[in-house]
Predicted model as a PDB file, atoms N, CA, C, CB and O in Angstrom, pLDDT in the B-factor column:
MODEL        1                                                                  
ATOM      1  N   UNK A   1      24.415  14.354  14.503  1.00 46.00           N  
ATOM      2  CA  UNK A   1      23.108  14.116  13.917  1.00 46.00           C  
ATOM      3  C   UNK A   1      23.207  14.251  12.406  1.00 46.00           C  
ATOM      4  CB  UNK A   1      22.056  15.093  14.490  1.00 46.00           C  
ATOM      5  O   UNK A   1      23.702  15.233  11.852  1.00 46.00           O  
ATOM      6  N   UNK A   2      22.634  13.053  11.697  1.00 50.00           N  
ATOM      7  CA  UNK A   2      23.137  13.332  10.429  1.00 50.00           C  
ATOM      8  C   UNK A   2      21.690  13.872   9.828  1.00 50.00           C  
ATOM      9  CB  UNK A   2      23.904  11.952   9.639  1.00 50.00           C  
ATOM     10  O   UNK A   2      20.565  13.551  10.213  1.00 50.00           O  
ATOM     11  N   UNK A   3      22.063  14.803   8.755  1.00 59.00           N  
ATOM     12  CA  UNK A   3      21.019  15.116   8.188  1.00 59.00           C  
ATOM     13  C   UNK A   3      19.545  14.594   7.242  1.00 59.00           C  
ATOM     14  CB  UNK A   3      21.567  15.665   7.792  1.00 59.00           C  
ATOM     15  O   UNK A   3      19.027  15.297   6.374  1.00 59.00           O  
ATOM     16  N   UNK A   4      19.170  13.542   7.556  1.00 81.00           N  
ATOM     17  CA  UNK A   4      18.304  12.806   7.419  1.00 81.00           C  
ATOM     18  C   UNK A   4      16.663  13.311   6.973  1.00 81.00           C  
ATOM     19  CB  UNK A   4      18.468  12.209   8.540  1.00 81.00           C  
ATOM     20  O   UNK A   4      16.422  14.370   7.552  1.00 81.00           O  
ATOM     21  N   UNK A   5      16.017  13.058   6.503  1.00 82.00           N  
ATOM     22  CA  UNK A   5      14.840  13.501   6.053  1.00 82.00           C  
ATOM     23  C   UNK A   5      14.006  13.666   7.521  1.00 82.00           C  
ATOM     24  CB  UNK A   5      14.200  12.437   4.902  1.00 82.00           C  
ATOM     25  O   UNK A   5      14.092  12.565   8.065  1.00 82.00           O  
ATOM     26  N   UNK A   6      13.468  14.312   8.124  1.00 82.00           N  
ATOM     27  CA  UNK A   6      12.425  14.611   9.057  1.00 82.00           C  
ATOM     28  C   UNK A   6      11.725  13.315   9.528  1.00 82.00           C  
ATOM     29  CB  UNK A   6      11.424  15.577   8.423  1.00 82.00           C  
ATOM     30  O   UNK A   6      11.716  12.900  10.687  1.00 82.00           O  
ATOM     31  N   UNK A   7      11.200  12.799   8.568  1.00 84.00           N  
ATOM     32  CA  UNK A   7       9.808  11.943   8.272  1.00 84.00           C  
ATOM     33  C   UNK A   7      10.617  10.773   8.846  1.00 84.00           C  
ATOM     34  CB  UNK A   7       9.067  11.763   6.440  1.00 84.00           C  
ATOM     35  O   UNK A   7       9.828   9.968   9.341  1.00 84.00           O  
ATOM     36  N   UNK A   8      11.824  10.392   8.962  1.00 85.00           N  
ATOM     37  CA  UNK A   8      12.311   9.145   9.066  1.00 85.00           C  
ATOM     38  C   UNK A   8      11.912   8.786  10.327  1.00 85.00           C  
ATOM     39  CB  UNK A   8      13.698   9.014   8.836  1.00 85.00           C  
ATOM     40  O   UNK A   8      11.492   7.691  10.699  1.00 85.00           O  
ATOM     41  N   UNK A   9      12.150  10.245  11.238  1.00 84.00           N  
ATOM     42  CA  UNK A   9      12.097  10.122  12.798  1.00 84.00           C  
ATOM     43  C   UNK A   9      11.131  10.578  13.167  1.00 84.00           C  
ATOM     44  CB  UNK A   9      13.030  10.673  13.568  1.00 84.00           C  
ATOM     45  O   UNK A   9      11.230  11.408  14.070  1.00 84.00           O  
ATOM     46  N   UNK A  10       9.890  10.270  12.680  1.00 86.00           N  
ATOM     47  CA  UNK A  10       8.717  10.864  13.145  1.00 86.00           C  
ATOM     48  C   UNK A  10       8.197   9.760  13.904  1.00 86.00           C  
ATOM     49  CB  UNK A  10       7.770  11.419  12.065  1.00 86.00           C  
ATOM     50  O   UNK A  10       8.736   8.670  13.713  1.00 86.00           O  
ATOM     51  N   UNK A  11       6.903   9.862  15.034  1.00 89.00           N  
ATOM     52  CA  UNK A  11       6.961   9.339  16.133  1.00 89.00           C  
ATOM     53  C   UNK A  11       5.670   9.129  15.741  1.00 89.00           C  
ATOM     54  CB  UNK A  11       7.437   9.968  17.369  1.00 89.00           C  
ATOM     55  O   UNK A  11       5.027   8.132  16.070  1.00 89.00           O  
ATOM     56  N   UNK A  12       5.159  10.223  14.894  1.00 87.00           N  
ATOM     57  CA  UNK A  12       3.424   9.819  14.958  1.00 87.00           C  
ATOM     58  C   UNK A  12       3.585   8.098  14.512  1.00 87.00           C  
ATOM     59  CB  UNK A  12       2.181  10.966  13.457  1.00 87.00           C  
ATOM     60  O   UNK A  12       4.617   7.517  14.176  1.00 87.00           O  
ATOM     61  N   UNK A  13       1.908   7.429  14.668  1.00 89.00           N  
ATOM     62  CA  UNK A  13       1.646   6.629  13.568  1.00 89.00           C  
ATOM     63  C   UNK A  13       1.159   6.567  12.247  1.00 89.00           C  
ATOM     64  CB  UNK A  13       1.185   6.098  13.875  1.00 89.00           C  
ATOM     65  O   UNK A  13       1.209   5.712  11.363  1.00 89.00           O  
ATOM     66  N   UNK A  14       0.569   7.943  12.363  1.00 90.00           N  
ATOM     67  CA  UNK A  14       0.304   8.122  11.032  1.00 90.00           C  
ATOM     68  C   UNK A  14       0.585   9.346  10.290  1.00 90.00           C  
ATOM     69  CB  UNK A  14      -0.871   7.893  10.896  1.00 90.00           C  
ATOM     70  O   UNK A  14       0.562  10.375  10.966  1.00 90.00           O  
ATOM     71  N   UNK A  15       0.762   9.423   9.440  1.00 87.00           N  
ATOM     72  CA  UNK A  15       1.469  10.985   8.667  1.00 87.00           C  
ATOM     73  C   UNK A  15      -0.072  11.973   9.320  1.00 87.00           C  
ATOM     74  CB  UNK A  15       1.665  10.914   6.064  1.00 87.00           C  
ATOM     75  O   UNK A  15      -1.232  11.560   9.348  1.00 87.00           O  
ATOM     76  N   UNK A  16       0.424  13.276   9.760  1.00 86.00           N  
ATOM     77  CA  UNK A  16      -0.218  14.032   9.957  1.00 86.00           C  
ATOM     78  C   UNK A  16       0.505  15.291  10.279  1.00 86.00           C  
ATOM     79  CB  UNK A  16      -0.970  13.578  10.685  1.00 86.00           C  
ATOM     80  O   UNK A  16       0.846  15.441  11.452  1.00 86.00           O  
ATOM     81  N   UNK A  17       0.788  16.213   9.418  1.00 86.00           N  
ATOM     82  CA  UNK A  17       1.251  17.973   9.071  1.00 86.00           C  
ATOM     83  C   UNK A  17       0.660  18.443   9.987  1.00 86.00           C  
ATOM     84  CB  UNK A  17       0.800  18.847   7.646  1.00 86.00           C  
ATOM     85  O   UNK A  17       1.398  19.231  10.578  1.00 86.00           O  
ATOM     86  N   UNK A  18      -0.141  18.386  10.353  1.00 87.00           N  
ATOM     87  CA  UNK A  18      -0.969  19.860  11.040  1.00 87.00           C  
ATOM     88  C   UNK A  18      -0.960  19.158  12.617  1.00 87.00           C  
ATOM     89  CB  UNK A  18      -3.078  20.312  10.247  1.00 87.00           C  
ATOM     90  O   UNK A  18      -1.728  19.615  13.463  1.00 87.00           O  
ATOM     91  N   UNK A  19       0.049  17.912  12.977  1.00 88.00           N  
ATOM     92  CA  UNK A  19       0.101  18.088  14.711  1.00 88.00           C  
ATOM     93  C   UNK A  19       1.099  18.502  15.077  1.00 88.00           C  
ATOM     94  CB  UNK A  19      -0.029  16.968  15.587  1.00 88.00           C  
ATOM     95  O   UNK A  19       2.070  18.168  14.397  1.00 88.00           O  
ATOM     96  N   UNK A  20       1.283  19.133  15.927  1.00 88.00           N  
ATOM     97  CA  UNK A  20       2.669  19.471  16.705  1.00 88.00           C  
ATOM     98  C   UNK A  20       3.867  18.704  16.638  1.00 88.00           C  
ATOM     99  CB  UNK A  20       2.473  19.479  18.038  1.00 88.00           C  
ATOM    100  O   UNK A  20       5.034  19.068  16.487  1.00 88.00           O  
ATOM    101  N   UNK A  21       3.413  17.690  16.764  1.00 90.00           N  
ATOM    102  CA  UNK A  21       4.432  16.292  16.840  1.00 90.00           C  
ATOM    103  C   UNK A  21       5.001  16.003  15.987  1.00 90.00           C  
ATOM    104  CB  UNK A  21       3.995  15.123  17.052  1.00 90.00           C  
ATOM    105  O   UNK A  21       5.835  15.111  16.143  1.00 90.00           O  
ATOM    106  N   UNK A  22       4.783  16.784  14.314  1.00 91.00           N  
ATOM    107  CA  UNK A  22       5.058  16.367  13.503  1.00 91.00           C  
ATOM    108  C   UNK A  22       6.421  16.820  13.325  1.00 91.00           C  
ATOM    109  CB  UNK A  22       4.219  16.501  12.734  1.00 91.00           C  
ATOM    110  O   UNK A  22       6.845  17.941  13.607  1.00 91.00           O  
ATOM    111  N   UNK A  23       7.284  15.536  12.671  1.00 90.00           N  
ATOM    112  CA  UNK A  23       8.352  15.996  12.600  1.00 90.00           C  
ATOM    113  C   UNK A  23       8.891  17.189  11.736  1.00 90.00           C  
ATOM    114  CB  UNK A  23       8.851  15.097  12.429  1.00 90.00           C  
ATOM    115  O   UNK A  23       9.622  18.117  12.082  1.00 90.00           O  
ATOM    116  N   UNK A  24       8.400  16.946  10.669  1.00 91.00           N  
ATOM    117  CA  UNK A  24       8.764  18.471   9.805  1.00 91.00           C  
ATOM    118  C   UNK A  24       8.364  19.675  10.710  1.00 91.00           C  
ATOM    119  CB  UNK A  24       7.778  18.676   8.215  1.00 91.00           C  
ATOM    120  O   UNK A  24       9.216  20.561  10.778  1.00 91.00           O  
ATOM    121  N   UNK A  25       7.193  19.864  11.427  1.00 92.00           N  
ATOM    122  CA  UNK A  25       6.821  20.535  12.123  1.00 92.00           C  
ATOM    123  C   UNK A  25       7.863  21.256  12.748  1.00 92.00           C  
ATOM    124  CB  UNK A  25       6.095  19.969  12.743  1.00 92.00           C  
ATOM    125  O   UNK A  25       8.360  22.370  12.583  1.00 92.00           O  
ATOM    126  N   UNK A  26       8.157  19.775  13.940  1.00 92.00           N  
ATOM    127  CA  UNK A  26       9.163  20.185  15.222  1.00 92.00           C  
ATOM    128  C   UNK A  26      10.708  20.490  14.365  1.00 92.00           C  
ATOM    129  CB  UNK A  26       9.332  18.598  16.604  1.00 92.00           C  
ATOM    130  O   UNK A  26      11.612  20.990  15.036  1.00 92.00           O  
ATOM    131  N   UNK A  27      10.958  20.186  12.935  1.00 92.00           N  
ATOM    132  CA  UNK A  27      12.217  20.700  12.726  1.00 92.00           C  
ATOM    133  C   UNK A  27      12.599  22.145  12.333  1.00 92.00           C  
ATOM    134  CB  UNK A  27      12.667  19.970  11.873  1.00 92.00           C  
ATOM    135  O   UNK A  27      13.719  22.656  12.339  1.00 92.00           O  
ATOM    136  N   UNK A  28      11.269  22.750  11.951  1.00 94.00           N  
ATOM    137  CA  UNK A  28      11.071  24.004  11.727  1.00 94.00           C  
ATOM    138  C   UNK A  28      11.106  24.663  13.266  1.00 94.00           C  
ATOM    139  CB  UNK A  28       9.728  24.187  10.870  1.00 94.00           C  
ATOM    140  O   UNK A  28      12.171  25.210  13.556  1.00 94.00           O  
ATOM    141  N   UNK A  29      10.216  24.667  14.125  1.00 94.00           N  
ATOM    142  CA  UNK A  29      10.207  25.153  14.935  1.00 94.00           C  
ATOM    143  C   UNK A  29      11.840  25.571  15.542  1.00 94.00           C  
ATOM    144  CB  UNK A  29       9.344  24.430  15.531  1.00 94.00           C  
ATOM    145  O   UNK A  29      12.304  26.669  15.850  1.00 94.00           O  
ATOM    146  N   UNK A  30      12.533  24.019  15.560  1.00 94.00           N  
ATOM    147  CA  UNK A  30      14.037  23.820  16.109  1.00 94.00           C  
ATOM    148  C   UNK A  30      14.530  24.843  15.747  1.00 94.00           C  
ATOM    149  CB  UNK A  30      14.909  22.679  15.662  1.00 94.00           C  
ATOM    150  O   UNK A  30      14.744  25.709  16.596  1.00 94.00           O  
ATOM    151  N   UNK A  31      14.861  25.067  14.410  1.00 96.00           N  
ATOM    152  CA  UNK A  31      15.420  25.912  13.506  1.00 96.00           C  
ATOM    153  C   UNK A  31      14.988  27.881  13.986  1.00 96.00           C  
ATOM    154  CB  UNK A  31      14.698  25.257  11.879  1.00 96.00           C  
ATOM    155  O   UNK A  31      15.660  28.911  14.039  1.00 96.00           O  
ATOM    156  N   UNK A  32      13.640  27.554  14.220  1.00 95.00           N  
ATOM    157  CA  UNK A  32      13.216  29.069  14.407  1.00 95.00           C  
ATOM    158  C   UNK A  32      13.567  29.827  15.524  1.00 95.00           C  
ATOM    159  CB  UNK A  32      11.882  29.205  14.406  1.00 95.00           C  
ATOM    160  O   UNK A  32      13.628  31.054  15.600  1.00 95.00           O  
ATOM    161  N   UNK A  33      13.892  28.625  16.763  1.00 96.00           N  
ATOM    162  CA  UNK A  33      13.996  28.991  18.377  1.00 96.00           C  
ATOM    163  C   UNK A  33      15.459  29.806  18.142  1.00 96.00           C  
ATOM    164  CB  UNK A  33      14.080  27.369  19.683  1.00 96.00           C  
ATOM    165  O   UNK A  33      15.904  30.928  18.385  1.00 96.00           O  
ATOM    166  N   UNK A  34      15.933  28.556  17.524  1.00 95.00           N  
ATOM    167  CA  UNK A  34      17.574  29.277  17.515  1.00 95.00           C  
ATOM    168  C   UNK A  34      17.470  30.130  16.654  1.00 95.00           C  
ATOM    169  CB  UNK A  34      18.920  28.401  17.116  1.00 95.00           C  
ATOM    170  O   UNK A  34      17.859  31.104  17.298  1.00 95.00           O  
ATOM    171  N   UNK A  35      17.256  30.472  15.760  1.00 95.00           N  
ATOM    172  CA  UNK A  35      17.560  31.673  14.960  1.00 95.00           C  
ATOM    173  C   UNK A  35      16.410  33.025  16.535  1.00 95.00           C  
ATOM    174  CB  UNK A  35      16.622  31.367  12.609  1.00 95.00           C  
ATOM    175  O   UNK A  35      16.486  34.252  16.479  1.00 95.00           O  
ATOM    176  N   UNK A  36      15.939  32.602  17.145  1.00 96.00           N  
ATOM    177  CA  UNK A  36      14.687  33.873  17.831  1.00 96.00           C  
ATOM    178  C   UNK A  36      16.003  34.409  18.482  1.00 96.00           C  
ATOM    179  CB  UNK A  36      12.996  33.303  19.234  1.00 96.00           C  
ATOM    180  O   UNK A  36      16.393  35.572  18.590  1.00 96.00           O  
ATOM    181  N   UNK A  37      16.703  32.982  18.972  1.00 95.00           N  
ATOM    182  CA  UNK A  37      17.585  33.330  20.586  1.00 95.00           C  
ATOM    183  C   UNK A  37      18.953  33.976  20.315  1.00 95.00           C  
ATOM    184  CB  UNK A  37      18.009  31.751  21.596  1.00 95.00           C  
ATOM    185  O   UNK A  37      19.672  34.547  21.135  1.00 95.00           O  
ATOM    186  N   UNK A  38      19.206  33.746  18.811  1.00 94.00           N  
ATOM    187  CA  UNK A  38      20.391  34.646  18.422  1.00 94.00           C  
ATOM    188  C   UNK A  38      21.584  33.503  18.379  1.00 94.00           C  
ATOM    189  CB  UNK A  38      20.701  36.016  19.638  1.00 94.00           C  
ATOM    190  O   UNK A  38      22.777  33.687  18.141  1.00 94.00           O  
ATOM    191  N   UNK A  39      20.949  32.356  18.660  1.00 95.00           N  
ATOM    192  CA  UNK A  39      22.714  31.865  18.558  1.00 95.00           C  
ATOM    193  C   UNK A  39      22.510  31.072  16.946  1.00 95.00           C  
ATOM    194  CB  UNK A  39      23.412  30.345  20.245  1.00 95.00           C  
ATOM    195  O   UNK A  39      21.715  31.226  16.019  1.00 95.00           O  
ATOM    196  N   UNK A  40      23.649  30.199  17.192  1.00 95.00           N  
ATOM    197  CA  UNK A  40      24.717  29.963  15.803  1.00 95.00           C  
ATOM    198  C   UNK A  40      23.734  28.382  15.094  1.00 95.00           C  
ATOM    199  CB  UNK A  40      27.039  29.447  16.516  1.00 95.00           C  
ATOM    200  O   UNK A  40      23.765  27.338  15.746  1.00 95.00           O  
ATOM    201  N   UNK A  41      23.103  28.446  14.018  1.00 94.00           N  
ATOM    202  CA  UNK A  41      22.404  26.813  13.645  1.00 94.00           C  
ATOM    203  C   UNK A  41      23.292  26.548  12.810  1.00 94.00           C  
ATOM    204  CB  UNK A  41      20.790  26.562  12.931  1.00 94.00           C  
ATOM    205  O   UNK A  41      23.898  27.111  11.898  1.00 94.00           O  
ATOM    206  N   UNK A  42      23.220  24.989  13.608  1.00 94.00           N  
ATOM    207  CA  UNK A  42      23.946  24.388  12.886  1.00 94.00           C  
ATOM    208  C   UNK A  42      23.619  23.716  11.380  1.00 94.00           C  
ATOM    209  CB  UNK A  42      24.290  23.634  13.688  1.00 94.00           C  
ATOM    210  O   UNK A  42      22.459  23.493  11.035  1.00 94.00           O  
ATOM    211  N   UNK A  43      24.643  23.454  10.622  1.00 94.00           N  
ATOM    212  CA  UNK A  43      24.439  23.030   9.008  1.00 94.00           C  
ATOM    213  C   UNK A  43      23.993  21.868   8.942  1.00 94.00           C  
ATOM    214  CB  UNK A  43      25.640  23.007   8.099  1.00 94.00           C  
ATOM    215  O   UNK A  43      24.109  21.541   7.761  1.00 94.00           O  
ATOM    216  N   UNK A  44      23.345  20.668   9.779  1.00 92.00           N  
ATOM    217  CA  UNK A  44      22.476  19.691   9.321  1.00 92.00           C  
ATOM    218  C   UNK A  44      21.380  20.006  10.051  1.00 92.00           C  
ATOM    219  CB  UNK A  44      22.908  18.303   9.450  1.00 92.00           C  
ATOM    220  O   UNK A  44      20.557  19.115  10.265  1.00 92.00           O  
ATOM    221  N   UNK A  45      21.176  21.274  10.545  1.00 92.00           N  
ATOM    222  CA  UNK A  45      19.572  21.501  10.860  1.00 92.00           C  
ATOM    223  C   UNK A  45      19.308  22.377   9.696  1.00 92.00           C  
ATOM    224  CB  UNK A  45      19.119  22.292  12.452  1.00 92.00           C  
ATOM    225  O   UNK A  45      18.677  21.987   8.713  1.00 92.00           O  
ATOM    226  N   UNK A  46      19.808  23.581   9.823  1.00 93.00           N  
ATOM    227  CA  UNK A  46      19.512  24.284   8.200  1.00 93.00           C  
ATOM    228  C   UNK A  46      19.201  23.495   6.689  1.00 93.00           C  
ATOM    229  CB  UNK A  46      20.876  25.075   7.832  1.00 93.00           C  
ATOM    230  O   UNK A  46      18.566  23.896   5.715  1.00 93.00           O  
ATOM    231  N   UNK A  47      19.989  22.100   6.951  1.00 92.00           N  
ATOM    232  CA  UNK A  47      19.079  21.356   5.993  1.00 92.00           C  
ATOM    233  C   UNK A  47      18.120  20.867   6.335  1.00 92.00           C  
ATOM    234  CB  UNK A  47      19.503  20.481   5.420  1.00 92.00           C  
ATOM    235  O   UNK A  47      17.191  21.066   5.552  1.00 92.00           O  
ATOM    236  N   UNK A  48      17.831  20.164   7.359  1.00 92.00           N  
ATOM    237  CA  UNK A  48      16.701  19.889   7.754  1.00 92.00           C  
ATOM    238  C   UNK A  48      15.306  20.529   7.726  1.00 92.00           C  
ATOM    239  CB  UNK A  48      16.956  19.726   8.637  1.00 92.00           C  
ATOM    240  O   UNK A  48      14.204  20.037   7.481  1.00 92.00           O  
ATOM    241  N   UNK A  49      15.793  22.120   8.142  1.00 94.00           N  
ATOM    242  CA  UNK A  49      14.764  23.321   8.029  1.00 94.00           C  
ATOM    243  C   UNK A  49      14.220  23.188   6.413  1.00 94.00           C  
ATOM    244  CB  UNK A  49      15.614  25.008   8.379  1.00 94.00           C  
ATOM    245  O   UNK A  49      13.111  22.729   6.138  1.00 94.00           O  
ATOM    246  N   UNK A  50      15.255  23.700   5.340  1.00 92.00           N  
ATOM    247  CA  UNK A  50      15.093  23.300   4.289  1.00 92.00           C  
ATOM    248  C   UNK A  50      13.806  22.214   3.850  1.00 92.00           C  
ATOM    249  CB  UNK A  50      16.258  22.913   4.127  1.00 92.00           C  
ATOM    250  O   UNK A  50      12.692  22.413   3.367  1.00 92.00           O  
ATOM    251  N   UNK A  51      14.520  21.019   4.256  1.00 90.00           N  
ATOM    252  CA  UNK A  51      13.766  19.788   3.954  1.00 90.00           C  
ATOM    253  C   UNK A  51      12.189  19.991   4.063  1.00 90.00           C  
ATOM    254  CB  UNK A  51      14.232  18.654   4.943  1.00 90.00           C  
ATOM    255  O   UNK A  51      11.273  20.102   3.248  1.00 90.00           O  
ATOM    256  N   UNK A  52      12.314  19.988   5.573  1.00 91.00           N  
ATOM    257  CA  UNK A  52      10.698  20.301   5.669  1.00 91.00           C  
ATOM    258  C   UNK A  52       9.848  21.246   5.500  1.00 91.00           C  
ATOM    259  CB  UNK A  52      10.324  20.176   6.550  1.00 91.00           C  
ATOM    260  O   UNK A  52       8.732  20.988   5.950  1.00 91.00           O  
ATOM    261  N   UNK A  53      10.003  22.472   4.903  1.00 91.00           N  
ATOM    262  CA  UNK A  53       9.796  23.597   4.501  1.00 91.00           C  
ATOM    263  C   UNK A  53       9.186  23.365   3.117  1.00 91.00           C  
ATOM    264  CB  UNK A  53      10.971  24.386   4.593  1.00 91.00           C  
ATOM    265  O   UNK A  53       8.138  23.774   2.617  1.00 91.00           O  
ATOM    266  N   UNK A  54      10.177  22.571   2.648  1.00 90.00           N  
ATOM    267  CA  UNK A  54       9.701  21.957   0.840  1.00 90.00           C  
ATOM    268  C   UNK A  54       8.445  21.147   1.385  1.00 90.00           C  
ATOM    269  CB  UNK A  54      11.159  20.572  -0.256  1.00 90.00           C  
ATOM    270  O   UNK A  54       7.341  21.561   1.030  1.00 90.00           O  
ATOM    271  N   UNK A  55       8.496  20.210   2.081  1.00 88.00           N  
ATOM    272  CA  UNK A  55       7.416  19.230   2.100  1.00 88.00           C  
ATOM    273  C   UNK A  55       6.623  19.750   2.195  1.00 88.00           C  
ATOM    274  CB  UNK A  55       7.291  18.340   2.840  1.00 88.00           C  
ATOM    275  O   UNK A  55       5.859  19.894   1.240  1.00 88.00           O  
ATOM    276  N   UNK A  56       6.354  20.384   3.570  1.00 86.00           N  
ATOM    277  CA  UNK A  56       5.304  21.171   3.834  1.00 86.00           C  
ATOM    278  C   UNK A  56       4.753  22.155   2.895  1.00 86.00           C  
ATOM    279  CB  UNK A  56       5.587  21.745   4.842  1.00 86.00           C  
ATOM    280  O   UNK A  56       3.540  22.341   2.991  1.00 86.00           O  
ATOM    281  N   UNK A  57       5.266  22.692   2.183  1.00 84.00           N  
ATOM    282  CA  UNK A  57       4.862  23.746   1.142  1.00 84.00           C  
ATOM    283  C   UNK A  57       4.335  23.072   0.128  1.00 84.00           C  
ATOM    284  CB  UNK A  57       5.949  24.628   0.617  1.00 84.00           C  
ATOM    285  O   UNK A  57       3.315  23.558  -0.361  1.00 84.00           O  
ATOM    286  N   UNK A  58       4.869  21.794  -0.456  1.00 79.00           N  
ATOM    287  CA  UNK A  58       4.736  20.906  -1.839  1.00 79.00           C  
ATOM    288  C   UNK A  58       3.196  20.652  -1.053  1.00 79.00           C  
ATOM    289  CB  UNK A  58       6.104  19.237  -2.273  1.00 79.00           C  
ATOM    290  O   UNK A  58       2.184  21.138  -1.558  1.00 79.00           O  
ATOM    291  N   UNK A  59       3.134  19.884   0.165  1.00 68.00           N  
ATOM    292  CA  UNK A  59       1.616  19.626   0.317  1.00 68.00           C  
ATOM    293  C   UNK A  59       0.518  20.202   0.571  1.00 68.00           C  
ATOM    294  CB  UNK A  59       1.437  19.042   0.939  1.00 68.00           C  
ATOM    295  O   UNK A  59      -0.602  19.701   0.676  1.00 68.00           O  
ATOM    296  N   UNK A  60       1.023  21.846   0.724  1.00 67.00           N  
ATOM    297  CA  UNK A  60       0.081  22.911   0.963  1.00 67.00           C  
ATOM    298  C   UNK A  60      -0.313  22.950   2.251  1.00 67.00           C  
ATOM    299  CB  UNK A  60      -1.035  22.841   0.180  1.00 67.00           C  
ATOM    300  O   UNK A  60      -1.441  23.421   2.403  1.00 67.00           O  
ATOM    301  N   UNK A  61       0.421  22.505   3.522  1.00 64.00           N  
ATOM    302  CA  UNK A  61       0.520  22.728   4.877  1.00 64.00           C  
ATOM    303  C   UNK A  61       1.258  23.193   5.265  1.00 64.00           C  
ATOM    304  CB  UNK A  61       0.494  22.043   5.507  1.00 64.00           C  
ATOM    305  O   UNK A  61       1.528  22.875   6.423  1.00 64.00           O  
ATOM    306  N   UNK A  62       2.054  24.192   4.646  1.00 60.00           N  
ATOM    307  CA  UNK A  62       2.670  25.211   5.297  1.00 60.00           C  
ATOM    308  C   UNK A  62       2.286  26.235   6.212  1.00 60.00           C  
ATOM    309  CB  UNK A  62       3.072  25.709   4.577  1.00 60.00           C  
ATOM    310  O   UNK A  62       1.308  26.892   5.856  1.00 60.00           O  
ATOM    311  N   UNK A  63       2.913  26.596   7.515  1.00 59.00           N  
ATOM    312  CA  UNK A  63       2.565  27.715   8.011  1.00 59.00           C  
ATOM    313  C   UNK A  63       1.962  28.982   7.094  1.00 59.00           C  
ATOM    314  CB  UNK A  63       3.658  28.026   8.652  1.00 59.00           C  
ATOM    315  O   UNK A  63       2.152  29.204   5.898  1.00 59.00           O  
ATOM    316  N   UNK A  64       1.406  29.512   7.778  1.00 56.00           N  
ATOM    317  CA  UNK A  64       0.860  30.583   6.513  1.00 56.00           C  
ATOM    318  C   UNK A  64       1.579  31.783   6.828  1.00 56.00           C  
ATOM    319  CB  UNK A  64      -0.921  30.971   6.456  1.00 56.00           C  
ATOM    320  O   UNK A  64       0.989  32.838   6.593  1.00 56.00           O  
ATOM    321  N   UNK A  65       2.905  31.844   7.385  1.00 56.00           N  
ATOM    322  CA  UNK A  65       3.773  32.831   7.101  1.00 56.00           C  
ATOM    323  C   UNK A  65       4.521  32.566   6.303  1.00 56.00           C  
ATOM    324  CB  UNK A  65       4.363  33.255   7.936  1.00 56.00           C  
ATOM    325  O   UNK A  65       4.776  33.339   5.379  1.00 56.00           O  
ATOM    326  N   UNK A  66       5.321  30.892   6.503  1.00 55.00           N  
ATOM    327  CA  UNK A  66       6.292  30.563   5.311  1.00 55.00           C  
ATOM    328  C   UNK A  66       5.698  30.217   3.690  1.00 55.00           C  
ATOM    329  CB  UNK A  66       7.095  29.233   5.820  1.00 55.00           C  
ATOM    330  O   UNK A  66       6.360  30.139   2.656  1.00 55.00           O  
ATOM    331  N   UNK A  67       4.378  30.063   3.861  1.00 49.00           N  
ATOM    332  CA  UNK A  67       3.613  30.248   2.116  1.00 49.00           C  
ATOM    333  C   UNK A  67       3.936  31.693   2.134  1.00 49.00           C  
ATOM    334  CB  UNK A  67       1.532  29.893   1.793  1.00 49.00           C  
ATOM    335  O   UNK A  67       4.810  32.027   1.335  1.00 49.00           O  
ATOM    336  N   UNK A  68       3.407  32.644   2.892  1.00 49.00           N  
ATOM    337  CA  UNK A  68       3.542  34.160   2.407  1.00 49.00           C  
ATOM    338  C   UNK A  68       4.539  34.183   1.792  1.00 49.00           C  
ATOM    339  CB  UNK A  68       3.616  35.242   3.343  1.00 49.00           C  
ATOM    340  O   UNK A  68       4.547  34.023   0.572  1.00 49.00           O  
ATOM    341  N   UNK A  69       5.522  34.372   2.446  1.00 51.00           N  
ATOM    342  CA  UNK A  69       7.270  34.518   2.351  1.00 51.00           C  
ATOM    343  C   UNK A  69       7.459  33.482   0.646  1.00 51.00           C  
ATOM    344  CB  UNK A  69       8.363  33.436   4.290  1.00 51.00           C  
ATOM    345  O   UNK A  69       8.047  33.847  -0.372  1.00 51.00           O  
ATOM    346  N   UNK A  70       6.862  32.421   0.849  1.00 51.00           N  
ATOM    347  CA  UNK A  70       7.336  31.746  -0.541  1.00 51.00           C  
ATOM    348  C   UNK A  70       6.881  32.146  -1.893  1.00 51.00           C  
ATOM    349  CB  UNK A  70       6.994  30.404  -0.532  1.00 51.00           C  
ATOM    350  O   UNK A  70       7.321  31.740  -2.968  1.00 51.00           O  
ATOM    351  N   UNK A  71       5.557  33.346  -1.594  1.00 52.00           N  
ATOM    352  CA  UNK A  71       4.826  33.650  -2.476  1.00 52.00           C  
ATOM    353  C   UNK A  71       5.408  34.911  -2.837  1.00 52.00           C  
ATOM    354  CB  UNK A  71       3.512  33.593  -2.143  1.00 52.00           C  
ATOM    355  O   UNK A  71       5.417  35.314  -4.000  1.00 52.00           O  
ATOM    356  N   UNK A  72       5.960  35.631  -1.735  1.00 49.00           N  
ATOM    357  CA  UNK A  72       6.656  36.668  -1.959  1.00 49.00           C  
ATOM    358  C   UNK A  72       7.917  36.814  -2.751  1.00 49.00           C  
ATOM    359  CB  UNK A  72       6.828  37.023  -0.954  1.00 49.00           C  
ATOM    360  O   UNK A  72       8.213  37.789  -3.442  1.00 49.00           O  
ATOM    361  N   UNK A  73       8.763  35.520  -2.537  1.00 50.00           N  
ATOM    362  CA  UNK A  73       9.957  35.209  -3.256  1.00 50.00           C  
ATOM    363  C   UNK A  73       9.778  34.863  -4.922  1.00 50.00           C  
ATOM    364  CB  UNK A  73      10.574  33.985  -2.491  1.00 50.00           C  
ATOM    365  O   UNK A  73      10.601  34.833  -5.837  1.00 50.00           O  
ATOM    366  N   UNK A  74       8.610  34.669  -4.882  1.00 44.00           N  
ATOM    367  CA  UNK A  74       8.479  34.007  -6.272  1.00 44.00           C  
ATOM    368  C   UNK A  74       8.695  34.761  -7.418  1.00 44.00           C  
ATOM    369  CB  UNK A  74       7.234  33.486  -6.469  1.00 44.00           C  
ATOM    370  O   UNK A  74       8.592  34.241  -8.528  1.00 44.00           O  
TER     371      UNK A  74                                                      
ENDMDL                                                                          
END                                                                             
């Protein structure tokens, strides 16, 4: 899987952050299961995580744990 922007493979028809379906969404989530379950992520999801983490944050639909966390880092 190459590391590709989220948005490329998104399924909605129309851009929408705040559905489940969304791909930035579901790449975060991906990212979170495996880090819950303890095993090993791989390095074109960690970018991926990345990726959509920025988007989501740049558009102000971030989870409101990962704004915390970004506000905290700042």
């Amino acid at each position: 899987m190459a590391a590709d922007h989220p948005c490329f493979s998104c399924r909605l028809p129309d851009c929408d952050e705040s559905s489940k379906r969304c791909a930035l969404r579901m790449a975060i989530n991906r990212y979170k299961n495996l880090r819950a379950k303890g095993q090993e992520v791989p390095q074109d999801m960690s970018v991926l995580y990345r990726l959509a983490r920025r988007e989501l944050t740049k558009s102000g639909n971030a989870p409101r744990g990962d704004r915390r966390a970004e506000q905290v880092g700042a």
